[in-house]
C-alpha positions in Angstrom: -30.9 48.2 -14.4 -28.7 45.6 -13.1 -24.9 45.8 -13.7 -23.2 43.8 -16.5 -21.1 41.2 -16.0 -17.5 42.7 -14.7 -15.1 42.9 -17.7 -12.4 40.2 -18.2 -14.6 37.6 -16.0 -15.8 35.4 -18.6 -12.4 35.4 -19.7 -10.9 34.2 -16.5 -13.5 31.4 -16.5 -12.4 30.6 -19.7 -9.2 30.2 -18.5 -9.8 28.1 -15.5 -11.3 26.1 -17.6 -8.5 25.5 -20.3 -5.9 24.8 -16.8 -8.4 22.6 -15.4 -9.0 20.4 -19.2 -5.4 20.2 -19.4 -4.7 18.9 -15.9 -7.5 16.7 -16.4 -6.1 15.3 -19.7 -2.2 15.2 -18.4 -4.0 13.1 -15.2 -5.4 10.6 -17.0 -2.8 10.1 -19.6 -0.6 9.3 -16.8 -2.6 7.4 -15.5 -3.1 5.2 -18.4 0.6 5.0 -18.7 1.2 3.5 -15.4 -1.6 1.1 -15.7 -1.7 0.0 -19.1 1.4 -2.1 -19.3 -0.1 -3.5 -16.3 -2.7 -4.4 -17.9 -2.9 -8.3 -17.5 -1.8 -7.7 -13.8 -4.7 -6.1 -13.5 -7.1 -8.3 -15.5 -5.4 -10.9 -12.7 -6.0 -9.3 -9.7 -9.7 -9.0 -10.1 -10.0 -12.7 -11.6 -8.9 -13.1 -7.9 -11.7 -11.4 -6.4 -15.8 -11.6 -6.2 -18.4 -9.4 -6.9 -19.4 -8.8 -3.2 -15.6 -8.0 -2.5 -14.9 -5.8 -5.3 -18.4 -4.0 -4.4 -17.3 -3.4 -0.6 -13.8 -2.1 -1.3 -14.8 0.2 -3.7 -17.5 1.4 -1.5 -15.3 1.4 1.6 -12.7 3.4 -1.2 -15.7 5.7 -1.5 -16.7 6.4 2.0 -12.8 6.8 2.6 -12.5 9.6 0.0 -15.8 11.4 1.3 -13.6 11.0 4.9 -10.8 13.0 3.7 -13.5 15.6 2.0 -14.9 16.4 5.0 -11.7 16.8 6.6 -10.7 19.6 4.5 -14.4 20.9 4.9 -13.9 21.2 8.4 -10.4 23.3 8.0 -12.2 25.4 5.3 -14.8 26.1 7.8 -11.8 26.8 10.8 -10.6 29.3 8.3 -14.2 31.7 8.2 -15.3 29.9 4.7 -18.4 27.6 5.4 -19.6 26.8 1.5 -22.2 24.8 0.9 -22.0 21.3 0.9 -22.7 20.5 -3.4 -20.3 23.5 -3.9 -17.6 21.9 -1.3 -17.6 18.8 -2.9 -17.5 20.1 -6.5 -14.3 22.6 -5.2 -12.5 19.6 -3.6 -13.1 16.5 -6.1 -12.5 18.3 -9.0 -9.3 19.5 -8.0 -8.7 16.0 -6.5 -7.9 14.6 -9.8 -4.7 16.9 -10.0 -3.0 14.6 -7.6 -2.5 12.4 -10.8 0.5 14.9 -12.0 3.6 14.9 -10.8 4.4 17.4 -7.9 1.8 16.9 -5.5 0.7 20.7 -5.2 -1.7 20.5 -8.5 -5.1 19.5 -6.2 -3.6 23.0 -4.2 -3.1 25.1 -7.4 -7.0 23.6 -8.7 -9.0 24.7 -5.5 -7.4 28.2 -4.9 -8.8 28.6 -8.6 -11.9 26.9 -8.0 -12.5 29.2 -4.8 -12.3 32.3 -6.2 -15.8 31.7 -7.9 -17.1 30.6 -4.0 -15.8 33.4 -2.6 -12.6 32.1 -1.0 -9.4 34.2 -1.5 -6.4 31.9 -2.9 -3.9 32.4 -0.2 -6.7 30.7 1.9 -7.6 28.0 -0.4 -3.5 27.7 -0.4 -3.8 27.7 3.1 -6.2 25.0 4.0 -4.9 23.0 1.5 -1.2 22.9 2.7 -3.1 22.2 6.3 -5.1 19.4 4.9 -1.9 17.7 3.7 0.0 18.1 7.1 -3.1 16.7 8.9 -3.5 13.6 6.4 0.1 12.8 7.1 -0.2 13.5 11.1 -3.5 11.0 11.0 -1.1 8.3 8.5 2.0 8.4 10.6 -0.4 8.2 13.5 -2.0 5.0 12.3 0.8 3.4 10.9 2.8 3.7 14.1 -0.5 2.7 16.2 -0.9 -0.5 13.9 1.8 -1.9 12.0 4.3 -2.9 15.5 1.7 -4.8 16.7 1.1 -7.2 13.9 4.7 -7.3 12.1 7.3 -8.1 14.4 10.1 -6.6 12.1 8.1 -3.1 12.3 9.4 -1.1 14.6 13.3 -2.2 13.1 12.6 -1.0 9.5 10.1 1.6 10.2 11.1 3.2 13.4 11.6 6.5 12.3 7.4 6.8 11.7 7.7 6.9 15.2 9.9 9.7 15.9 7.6 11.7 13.7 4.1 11.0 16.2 5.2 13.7 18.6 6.6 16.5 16.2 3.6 16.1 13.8 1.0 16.7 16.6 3.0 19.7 17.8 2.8 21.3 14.4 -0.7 21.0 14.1 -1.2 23.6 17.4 -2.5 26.5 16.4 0.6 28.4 17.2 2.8 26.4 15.5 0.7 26.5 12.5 0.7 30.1 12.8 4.7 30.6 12.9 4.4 27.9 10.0 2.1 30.1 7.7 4.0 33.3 8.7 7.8 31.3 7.2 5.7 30.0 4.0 3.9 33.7 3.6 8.1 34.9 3.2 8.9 32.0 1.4 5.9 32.1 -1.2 5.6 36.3 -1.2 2.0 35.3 -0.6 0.3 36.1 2.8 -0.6 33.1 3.9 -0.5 34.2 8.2 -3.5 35.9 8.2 -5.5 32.7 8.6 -6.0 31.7 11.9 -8.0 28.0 11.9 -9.2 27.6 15.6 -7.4 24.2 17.7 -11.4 22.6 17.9 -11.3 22.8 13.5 -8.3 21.0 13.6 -8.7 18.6 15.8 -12.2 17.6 13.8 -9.9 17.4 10.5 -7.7 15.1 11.9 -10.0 12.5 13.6 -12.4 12.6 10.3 -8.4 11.8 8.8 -7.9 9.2 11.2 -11.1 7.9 10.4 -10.3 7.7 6.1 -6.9 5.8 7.4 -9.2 2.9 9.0 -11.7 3.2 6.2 -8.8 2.9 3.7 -7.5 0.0 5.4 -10.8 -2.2 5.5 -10.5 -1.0 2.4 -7.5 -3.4 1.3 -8.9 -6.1 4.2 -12.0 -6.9 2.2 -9.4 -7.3 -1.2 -7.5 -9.7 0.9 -10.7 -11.9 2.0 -11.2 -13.2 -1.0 -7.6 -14.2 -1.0 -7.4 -15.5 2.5 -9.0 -16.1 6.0 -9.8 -13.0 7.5 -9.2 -11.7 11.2 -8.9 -9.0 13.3 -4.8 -9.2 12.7 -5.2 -8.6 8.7 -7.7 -5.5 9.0 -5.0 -4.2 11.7 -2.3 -5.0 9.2 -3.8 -3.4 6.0 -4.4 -0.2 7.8 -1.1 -0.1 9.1 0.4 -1.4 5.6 -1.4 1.5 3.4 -1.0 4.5 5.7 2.7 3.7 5.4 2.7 3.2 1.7 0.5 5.8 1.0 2.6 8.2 3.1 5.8 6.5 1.1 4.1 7.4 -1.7 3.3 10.9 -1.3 6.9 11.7 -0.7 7.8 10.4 -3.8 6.4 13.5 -4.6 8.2 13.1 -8.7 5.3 10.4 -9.3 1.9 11.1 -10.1 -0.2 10.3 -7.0 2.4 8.0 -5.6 2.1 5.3 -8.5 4.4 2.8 -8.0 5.4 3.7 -4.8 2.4 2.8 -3.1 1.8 -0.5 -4.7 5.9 -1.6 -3.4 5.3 -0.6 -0.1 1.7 -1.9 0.2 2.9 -5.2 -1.5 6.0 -5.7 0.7 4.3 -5.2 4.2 1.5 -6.9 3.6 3.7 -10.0 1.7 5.8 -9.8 5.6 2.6 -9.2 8.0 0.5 -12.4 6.5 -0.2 -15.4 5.1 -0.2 -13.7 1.4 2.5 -14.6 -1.0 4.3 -11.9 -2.9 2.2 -12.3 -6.0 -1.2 -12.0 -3.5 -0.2 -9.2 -2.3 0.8 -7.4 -5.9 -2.7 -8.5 -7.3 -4.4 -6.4 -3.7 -2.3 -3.4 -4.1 -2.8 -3.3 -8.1 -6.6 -3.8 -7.4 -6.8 -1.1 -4.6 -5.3 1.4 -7.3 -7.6 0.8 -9.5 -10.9 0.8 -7.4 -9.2 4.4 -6.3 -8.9 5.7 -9.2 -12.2 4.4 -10.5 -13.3 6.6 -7.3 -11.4 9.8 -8.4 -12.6 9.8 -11.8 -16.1 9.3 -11.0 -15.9 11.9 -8.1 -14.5 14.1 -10.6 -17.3 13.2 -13.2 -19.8 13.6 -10.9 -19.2 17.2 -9.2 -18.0 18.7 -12.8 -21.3 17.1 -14.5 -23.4 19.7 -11.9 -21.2 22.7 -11.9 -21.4 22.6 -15.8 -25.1 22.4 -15.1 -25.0 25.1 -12.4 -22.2 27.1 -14.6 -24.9 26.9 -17.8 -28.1 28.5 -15.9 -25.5 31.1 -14.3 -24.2 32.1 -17.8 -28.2 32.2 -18.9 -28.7 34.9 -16.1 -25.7 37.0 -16.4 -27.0 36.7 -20.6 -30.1 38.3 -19.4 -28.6 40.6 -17.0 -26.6 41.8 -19.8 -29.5 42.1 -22.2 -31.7 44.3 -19.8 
């Protein structure tokens, strides 16, 4: 006879699911109340822009997002946990839509519960998702500081600093640093976090597939601005430049949900410097990037929840039976 289902586990998957509808639900509220009063802005902003371009940047969004997922795929994998690709993707793009709530650590909080049920402890789906973060912002100050100094003159005297940060951010991503890193935040946290050792070659793959969603991102925001005005190598250059900045701007103001706001200023005011677009061009882009982005997010989300329920349905069938023999 096979053995029952442990006690207390449909119970904890009861729970998860209760923490996961109710970040889900505080994430989109939010959401709605950032956008909604922006809601002729909006309407705007897209009367400004074609099919074909709307198409390409949210495709370009897309292929962007799917950048930064296999980023964090390849530090999962660094850290001894190589999970199947439709169970990956489920893990990070549900938890993805945590980023929507204040505090920046919800996506964090939603894979190390997500993991358990693939095997991976918490402290190392804490882990890799701390990593993932310091790699994303090692790729962004990377880009912005590779970009933005060549194509806005006044760069490099209102945002020098991003380049102070080039050198210490690649030196915290070697291994050893990371490792003294994880040992401080194990102390910190009273959660033993140093016992993950992710391999320099894993790293290294995370952050070129980051550098890669920085360029994707920024064609990303070009194609917005063709329909707004001439194109050229200067503008792509720019809007890479001008979101890894905001974005990085953004998730420092770590109070607002996913950077809203914070982004869109920062986006808005570079790219209103760097080019030909007047202030109001350059609100309508960074309003209409947000919303491709979160049109992303939420069918990401959808997506990859719509299969685990699926997948979570036939498993519940089994352990039924299992029970019942």
């Amino acid at each position: 006879m096979n053995d029952p289902v442990p006690p207390g586990a449909r119970a904890r998957r009861s729970r998860g699911r209760v923490l996961r509808t109710a970040l889900v639900v505080v994430a989109l509220a939010l959401c709605v109340v950032f956008l909604a009063p922006r809601a002729g802005e909006i309407v705007a902003s897209f009367g400004r822009q074609d099919a074909g371009t709307v198409f390409g940047a949210l495709l370009l969004g897309a292929l962007a997002t799917y950048a930064t997922f296999l980023s964090w795929r390849a530090l999962l994998a660094g850290a001894g946990h190589r999970l199947p690709l439709a169970a990956g993707q489920r893990l990070f793009f549900v938890s993805q839509i945590g980023k929507y709530v204040p505090g920046s650590i919800w996506p964090i909080v939603a894979q190390a519960d997500l993991g358990r049920r693939h095997g991976v402890p918490a402290s190392r789906s804490v882990t890799v998702g701390l990593l993932t973060l310091l790699v994303s912002c090692a790729a962004g100050v990377c880009t912005a500081a590779a970009t933005l100094p060549f194509v806005l003159s006044s760069a490099l005297q209102q945002y020098w600093f991003v380049v102070l940060f080039i050198p210490v951010v690649l030196v915290a991503l070697h291994p050893a640093v990371l490792r003294f890193a994880l040992r401080t935040a194990s102390k910190l946290l009273r959660r033993d976090l140093a016992e993950v050792a992710i391999p320099l070659g894993a790293v290294v793959r995370a952050f070129l597939l980051a550098v890669v969603a920085w360029l994707l991102f920024g064609l990303h925001v070009a194609v917005l601005g063709s329909a707004l005005v001439e194109t050229s190598p200067g503008q792509v250059v720019l809007a890479t430049g001008a979101y890894a900045l905001a974005w990085l701007v953004g998730f420092a103001i770590f109070f607002l949900p996913a950077g809203l706001g914070g982004r869109e200023a920062v986006l808005t005011t570079v790219l209103a410097a760097g080019s030909a677009l007047d202030l109001e061009a350059a609100v309508s882009m960074a309003l209409a990037s947000r919303v491709l982005l979160s049109v992303v997010d939420v069918a990401a989300f959808g997506a990859t929840s719509l299969i685990g329920r699926r997948r979570r349905a036939a498993l519940d069938v089994h352990d039924d039976e299992r029970t019942a023999r």
